[in-house]
N, CA, C and O atoms as a MOPAC input file, in Angstrom:
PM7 MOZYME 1SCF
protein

 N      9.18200 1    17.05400 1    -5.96200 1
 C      9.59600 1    17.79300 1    -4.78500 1
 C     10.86700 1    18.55800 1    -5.13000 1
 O     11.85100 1    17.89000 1    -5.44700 1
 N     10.95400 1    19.87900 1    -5.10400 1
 C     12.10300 1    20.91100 1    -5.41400 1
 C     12.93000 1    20.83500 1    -4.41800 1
 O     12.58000 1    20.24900 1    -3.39300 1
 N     14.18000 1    21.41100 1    -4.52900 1
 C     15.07200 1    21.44500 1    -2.86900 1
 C     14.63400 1    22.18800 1    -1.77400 1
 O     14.67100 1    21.90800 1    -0.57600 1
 N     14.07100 1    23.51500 1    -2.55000 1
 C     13.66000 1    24.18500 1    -1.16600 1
 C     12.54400 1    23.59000 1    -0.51300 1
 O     12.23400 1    23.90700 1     0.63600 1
 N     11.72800 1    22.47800 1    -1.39300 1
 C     10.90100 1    21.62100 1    -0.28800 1
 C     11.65300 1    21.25200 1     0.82200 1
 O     11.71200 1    21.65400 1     1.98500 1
 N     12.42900 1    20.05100 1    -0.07500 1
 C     13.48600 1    19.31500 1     0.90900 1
 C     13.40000 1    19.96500 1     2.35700 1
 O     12.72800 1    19.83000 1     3.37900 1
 N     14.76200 1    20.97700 1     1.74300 1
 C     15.50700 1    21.89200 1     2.96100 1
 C     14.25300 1    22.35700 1     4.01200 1
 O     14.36900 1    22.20000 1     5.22700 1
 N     12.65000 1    23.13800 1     3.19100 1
 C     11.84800 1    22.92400 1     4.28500 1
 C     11.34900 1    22.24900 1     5.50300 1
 O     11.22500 1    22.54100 1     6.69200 1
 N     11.06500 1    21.03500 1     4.59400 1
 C     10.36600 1    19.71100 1     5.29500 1
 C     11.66700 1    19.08900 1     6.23000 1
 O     11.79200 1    18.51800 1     7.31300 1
 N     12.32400 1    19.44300 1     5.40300 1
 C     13.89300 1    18.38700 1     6.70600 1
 C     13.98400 1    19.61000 1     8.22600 1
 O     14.55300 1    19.27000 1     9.26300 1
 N     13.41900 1    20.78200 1     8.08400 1
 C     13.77900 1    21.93200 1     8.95500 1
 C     12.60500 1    21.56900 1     9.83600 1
 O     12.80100 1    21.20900 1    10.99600 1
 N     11.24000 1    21.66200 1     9.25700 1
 C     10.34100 1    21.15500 1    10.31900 1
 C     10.16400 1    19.68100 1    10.91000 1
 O      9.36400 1    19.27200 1    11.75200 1
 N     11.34900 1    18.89200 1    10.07100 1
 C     11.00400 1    17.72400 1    10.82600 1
 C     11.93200 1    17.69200 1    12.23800 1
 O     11.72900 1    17.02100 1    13.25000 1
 N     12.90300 1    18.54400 1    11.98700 1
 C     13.64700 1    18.81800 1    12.88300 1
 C     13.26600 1    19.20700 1    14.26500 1
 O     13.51000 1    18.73900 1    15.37700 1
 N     12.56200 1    20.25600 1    13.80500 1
 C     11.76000 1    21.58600 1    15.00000 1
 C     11.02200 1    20.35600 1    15.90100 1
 O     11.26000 1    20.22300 1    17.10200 1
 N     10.03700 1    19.42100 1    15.11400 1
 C      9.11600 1    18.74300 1    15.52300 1
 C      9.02300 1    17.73100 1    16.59600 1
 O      8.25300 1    17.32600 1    17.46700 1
 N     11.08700 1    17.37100 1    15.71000 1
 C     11.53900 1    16.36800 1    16.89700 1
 C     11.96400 1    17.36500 1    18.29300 1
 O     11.81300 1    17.01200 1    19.46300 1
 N     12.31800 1    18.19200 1    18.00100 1
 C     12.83600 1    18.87800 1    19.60700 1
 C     11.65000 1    19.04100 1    20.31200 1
 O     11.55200 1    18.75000 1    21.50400 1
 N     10.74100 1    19.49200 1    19.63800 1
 C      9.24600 1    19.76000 1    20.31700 1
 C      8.99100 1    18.48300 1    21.39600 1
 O      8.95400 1    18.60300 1    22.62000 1
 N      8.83100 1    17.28900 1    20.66600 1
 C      8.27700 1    16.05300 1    21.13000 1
 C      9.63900 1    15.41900 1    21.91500 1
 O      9.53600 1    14.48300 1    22.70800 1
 N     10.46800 1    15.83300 1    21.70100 1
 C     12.31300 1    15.80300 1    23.03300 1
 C     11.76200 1    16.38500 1    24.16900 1
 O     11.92300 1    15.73000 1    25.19800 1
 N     11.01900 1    17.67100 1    24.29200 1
 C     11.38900 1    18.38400 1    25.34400 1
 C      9.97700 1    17.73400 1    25.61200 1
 O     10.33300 1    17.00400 1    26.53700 1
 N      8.53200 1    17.45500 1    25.45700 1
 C      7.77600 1    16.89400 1    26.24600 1
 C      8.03700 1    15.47100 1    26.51900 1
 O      7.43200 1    15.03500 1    27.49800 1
 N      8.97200 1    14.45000 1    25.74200 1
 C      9.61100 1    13.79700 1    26.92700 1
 C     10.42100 1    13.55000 1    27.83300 1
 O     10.58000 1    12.49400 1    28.44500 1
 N     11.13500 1    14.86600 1    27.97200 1
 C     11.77000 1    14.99500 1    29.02300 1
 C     10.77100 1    15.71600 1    29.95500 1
 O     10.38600 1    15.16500 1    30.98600 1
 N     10.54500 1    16.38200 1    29.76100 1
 C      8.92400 1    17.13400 1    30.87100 1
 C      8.48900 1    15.96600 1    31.28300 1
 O      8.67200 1    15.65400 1    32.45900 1
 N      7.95100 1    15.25700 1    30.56200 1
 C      7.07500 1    14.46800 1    31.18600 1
 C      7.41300 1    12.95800 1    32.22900 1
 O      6.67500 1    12.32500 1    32.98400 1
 N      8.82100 1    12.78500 1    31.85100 1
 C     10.19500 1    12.17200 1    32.82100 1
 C      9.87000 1    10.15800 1    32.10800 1
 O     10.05600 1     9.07500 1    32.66100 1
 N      9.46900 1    10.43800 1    31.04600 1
 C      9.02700 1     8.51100 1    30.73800 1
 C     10.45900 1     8.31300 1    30.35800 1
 O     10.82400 1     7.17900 1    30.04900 1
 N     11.32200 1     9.33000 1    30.35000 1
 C     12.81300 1     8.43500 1    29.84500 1
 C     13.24400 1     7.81800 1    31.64600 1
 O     13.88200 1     6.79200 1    31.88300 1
 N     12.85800 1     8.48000 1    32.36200 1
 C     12.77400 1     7.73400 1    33.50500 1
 C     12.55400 1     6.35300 1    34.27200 1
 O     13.19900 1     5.79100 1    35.15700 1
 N     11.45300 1     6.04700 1    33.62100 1
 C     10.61200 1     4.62500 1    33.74600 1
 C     11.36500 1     3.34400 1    33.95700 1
 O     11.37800 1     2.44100 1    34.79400 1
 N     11.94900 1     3.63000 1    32.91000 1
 C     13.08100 1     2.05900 1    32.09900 1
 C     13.78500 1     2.61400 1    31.12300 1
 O     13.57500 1     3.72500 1    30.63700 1
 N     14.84400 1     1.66000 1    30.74500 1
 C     15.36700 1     1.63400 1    29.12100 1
 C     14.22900 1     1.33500 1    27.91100 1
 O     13.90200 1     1.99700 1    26.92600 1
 N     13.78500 1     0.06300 1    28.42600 1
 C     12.94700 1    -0.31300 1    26.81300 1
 C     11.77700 1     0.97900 1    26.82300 1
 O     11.48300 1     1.33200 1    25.68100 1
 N     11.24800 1     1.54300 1    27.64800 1
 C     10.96900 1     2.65600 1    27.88200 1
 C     11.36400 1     4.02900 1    27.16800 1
 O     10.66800 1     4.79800 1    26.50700 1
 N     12.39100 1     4.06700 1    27.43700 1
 C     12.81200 1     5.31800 1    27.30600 1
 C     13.90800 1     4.91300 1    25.43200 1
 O     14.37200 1     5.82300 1    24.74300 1
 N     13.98000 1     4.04700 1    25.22800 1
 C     14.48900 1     3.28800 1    23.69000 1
 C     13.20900 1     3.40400 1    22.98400 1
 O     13.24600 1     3.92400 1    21.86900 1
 N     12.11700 1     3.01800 1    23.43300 1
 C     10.72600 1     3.39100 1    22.31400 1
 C     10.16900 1     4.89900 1    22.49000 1
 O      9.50500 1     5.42200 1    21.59500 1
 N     10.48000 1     5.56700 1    23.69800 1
 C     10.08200 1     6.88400 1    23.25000 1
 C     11.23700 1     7.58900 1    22.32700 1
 O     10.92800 1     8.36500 1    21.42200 1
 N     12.62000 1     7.24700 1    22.63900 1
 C     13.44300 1     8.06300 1    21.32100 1
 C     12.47900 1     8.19800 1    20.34400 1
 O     11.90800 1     9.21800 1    19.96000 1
 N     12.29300 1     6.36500 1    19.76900 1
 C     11.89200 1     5.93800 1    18.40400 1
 C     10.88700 1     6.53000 1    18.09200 1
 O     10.80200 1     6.90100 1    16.92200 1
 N      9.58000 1     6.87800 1    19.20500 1
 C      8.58500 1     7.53800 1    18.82300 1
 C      9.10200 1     9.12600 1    18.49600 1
 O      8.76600 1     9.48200 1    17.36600 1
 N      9.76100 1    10.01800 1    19.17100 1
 C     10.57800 1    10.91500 1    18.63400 1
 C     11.08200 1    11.39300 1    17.29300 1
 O     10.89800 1    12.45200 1    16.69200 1
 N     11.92200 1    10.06800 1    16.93600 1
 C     12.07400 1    10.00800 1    15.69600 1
 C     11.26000 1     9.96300 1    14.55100 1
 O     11.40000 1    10.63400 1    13.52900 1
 N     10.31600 1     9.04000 1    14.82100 1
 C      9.34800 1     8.12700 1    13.46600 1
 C      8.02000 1     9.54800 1    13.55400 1
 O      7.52100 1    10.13000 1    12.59100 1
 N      7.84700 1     9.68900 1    14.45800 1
 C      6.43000 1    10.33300 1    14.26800 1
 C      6.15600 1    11.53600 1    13.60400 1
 O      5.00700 1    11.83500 1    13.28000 1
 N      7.44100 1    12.47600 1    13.30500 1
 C      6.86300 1    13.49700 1    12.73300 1
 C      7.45500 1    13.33600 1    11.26800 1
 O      7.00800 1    14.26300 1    10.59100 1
 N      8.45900 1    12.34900 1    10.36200 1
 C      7.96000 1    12.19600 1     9.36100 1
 C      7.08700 1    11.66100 1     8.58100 1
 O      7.09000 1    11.68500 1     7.35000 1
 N      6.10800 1    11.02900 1     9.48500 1
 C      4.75200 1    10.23400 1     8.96300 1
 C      3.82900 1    11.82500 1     9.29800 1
 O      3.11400 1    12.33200 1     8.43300 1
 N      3.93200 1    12.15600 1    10.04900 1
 C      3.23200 1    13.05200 1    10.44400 1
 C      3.22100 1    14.41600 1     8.60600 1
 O      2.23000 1    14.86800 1     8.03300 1
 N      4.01900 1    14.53000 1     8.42200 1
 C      4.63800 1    15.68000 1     7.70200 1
 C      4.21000 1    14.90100 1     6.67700 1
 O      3.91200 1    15.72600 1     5.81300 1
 N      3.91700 1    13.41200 1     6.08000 1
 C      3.64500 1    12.70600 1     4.98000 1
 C      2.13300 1    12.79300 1     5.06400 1
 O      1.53800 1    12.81900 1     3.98700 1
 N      1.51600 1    12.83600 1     6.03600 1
 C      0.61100 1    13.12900 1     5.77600 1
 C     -0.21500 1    14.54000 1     5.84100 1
 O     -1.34100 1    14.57000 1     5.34500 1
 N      0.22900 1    15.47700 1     6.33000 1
 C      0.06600 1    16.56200 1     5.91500 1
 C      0.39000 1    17.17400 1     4.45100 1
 O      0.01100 1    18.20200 1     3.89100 1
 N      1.02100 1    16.39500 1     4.16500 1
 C      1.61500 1    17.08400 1     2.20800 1
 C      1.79400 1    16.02400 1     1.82100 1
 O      2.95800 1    16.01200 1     1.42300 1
 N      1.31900 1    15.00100 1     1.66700 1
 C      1.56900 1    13.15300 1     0.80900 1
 C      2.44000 1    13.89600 1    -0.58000 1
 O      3.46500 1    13.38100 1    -1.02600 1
 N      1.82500 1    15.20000 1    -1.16200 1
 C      2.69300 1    14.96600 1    -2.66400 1
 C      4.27600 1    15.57700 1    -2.34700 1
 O      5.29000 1    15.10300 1    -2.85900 1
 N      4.25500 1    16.78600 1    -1.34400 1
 C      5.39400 1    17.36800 1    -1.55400 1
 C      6.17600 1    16.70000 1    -0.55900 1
 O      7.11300 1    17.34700 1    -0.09300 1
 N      5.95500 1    15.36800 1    -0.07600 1
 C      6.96400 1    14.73700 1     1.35500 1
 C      7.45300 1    13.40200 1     0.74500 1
 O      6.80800 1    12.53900 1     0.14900 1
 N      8.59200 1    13.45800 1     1.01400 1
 C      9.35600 1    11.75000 1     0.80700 1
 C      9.68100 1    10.99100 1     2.20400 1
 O     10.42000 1    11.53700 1     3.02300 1
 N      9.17300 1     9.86000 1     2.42500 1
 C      9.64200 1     9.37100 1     3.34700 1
 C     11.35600 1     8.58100 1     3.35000 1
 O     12.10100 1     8.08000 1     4.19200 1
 N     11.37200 1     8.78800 1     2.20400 1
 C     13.30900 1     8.53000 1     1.69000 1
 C     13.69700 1     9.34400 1     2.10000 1
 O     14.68000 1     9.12900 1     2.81100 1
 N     13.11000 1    11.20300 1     1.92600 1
 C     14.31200 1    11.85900 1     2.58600 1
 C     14.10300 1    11.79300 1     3.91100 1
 O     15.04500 1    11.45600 1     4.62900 1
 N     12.76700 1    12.11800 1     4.50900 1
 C     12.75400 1    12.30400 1     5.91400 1
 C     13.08800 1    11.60700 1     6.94000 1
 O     13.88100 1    12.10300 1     7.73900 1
 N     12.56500 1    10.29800 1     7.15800 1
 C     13.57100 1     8.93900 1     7.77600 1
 C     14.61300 1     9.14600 1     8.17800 1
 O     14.72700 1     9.36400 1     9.38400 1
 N     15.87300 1     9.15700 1     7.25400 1
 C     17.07200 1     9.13900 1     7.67800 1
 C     17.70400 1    10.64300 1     7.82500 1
 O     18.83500 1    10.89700 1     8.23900 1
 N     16.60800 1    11.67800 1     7.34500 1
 C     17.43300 1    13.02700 1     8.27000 1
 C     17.00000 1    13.17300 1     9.44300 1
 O     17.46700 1    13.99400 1    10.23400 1
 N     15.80500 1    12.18500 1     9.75500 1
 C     15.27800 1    12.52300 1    11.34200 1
 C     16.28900 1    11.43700 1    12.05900 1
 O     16.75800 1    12.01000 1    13.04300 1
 N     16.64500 1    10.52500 1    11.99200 1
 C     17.45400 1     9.89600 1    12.89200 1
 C     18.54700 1    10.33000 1    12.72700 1
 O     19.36600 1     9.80100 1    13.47900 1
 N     18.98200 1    11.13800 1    12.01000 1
 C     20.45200 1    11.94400 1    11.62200 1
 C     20.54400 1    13.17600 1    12.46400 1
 O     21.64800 1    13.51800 1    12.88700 1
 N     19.33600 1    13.95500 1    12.77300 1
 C     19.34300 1    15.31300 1    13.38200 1
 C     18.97400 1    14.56100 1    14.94200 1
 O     19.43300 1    15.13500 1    15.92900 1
 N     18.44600 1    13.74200 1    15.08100 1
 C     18.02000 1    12.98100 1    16.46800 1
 C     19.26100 1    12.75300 1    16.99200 1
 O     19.51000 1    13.04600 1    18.16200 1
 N     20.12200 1    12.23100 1    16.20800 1
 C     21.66900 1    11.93800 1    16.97000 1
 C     22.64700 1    12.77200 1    17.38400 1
 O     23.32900 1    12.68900 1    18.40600 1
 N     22.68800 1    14.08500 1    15.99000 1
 C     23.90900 1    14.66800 1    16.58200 1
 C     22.63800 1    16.28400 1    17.29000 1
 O     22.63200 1    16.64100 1    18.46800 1
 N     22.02600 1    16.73200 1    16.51300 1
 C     22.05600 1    17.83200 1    17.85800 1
 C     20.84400 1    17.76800 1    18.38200 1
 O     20.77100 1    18.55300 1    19.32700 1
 N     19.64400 1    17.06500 1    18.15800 1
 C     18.88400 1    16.55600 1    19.50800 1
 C     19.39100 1    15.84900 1    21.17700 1
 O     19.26700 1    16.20800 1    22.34700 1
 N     19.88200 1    14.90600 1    20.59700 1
 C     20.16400 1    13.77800 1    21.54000 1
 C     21.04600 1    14.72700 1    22.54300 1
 O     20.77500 1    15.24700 1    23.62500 1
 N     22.66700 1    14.73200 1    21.40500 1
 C     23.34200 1    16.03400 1    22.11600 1
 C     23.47700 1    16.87500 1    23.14600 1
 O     24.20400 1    16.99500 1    24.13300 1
 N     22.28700 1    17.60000 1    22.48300 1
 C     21.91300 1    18.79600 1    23.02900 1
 C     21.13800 1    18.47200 1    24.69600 1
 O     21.45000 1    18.83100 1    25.83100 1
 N     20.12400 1    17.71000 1    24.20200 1
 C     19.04000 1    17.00800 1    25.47300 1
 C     20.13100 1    16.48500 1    26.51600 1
 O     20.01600 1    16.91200 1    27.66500 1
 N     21.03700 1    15.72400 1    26.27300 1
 C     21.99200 1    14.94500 1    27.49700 1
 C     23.30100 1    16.33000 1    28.30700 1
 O     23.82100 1    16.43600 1    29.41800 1
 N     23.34700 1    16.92500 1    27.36900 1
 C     24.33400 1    18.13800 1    27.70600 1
 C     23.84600 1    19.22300 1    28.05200 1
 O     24.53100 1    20.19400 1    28.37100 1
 N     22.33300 1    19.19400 1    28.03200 1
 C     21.67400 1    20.52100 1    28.19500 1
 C     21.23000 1    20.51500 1    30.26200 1
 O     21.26100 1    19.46200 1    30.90000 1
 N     21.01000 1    21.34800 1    30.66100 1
 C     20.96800 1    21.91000 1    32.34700 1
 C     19.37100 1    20.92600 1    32.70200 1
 O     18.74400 1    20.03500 1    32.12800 1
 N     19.29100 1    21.39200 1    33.44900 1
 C     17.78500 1    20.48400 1    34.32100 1
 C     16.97800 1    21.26400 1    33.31200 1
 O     17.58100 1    21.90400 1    32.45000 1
 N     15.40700 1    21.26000 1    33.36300 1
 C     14.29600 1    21.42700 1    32.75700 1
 C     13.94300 1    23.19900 1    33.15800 1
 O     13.63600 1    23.58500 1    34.28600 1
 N     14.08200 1    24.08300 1    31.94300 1
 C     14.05200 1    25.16700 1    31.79600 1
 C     14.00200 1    26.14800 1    30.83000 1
 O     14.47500 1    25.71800 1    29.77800 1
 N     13.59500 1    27.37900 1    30.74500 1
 C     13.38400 1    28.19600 1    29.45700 1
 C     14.64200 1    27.83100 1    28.09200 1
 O     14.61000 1    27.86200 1    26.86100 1
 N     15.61900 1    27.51300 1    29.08200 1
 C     17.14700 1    27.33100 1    27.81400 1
 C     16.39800 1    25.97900 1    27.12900 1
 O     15.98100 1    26.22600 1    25.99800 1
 N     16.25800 1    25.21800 1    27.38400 1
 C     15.58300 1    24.62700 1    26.31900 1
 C     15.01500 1    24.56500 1    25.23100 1
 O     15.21600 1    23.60500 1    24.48700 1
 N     14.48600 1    25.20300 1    25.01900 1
 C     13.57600 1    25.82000 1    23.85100 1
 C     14.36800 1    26.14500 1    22.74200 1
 O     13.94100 1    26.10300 1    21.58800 1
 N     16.27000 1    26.68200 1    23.25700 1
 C     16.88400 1    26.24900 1    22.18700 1
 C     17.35200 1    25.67700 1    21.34000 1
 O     18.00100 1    26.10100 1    20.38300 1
 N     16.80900 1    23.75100 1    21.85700 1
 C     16.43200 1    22.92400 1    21.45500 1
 C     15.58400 1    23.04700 1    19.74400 1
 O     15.81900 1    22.41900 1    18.71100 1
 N     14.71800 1    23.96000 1    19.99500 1
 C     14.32100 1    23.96700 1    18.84200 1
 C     14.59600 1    24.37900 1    17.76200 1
 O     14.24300 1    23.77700 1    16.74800 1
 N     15.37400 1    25.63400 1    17.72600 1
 C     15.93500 1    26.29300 1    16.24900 1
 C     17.30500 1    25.27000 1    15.99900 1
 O     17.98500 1    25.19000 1    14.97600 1
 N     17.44800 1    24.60700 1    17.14500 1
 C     19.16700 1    24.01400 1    16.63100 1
 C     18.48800 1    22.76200 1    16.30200 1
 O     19.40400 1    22.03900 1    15.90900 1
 N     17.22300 1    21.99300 1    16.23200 1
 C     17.21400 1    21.06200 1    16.04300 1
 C     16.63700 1    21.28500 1    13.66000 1
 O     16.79000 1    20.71700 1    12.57800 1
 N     16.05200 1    22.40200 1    14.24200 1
 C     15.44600 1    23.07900 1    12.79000 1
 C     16.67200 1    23.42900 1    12.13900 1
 O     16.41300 1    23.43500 1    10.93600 1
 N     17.90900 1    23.73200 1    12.32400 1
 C     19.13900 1    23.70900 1    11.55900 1
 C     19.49500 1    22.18700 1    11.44000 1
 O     19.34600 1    21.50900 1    10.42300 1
 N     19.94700 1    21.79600 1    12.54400 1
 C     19.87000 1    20.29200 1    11.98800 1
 C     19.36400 1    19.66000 1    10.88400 1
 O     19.97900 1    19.23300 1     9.90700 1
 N     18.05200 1    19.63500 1    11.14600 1
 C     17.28300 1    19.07900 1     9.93500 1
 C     17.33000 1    19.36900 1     8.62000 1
 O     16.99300 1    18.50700 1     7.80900 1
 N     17.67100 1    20.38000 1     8.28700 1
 C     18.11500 1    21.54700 1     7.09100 1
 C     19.29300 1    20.73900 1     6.71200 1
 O     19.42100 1    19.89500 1     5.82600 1
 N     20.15000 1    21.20800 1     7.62100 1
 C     21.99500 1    20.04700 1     7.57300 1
 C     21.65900 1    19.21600 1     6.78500 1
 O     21.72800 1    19.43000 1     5.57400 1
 N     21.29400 1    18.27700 1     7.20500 1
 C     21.02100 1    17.23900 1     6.74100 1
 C     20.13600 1    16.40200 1     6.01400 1
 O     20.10100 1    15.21100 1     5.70500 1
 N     19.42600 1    17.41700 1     5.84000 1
 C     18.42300 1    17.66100 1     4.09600 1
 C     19.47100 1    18.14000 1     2.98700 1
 O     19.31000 1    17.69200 1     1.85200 1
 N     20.41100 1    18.91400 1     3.20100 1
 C     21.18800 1    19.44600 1     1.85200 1
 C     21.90200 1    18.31700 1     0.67900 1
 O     21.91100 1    18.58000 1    -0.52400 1
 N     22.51300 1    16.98300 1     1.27800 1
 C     22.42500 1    16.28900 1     0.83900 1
 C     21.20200 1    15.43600 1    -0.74900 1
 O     21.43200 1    14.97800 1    -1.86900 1
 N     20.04800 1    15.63900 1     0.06000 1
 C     19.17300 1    15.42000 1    -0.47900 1
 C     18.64100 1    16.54900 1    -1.68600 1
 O     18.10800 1    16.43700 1    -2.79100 1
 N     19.05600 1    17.58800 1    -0.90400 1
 C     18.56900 1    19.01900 1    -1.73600 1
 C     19.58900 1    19.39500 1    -3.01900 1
 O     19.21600 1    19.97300 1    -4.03900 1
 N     20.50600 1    19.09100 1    -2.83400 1
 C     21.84900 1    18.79000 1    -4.26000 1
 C     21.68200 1    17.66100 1    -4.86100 1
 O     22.00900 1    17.74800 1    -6.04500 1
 N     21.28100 1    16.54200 1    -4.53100 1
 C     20.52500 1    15.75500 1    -5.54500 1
 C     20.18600 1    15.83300 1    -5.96100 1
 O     20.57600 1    15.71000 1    -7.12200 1
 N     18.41600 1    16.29300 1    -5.51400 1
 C     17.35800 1    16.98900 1    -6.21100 1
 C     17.84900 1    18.31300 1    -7.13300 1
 O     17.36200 1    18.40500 1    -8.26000 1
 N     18.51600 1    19.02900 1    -6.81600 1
 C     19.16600 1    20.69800 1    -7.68700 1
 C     19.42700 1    19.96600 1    -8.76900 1
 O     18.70400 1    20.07300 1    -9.76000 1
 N     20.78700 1    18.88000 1    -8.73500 1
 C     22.02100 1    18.95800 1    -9.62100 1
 C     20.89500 1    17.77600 1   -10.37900 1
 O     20.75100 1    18.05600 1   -11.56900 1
 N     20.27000 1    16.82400 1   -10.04800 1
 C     19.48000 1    15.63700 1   -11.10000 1
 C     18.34100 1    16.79500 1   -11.88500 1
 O     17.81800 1    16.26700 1   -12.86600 1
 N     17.85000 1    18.30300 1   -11.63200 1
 C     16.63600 1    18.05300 1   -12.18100 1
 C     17.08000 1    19.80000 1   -13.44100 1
 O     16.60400 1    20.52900 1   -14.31100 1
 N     18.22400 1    19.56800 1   -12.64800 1
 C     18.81700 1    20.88600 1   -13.58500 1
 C     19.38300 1    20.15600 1   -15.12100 1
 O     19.79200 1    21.18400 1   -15.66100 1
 N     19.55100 1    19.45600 1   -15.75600 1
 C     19.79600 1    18.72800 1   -16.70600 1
 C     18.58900 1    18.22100 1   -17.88400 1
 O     18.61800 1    17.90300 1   -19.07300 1
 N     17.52900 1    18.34900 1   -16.81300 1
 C     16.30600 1    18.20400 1   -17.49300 1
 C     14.64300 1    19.15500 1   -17.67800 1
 O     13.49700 1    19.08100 1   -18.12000 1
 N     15.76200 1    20.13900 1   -16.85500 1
 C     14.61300 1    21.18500 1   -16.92100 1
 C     14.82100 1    22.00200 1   -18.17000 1
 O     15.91600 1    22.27000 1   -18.66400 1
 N     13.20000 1    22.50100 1   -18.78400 1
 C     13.04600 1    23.17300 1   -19.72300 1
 C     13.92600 1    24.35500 1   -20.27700 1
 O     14.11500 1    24.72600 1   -21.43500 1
 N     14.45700 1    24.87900 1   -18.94300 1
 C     15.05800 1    25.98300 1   -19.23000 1
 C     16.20900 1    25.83400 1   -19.62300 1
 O     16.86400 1    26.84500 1   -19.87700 1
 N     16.83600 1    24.42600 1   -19.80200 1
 C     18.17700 1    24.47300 1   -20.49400 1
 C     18.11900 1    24.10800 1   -22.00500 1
 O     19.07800 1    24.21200 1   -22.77000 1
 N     16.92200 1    23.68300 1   -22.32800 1
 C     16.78400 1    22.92900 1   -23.66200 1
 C     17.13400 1    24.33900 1   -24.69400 1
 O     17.13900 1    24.22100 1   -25.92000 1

């Protein structure tokens, strides 16, 4: 997996989570209860890097995706969702800021991947 995978896959896991944010807030189950509304985060979180693993099993890590989805879930999903107005078109900006997010916090991963595979690629020999 190259970085610009990474940085990809961390961008749509991002998008994916705001997507599945804003239909549970539409749909009001954070309403219900806590243990309720604590397992839909989690479903939030977990589902679209399994999702994304299985759409591309070779080019997806569940090492990176995991912890950039609960990383972009915290600071500008969650964020955004608790600070954002009642249920409306502004929302939707939910999604490109959650797709930067995810990016954010793929780069980590993506300078790993750069700086470990630049040492052993052909083109330096």
């Amino acid at each position: 997996m190259n970085w610009k995978n990474i940085l990809l896959f961390g961008s749509i896991n991002g998008a994916m989570m705001a997507i599945l944010m804003i239909l549970n807030v539409i749909s009001s189950v954070t309403e219900v209860g806590f243990v309720v509304a604590m397992l839909s985060f989690l479903a939030v979180i977990l589902i679209p890097p399994f999702v994304l693993k299985q759409v591309k099993p070779t080019e997806t890590s569940l090492i990176h995706l995991i912890p950039v989805a609960f990383l972009t879930f915290i600071i500008p999903v969650i964020g955004a969702a608790f600070g954002g107005p009642d249920m409306g078109p502004e929302w939707l900006v939910l999604i490109p800021l959650a797709a930067v997010g995810g990016a954010f916090w793929s780069l980590p991963f993506a300078g790993w991947n750069y700086f470990k595979g630049r040492g052993s690629s052909p083109e330096d020999e």
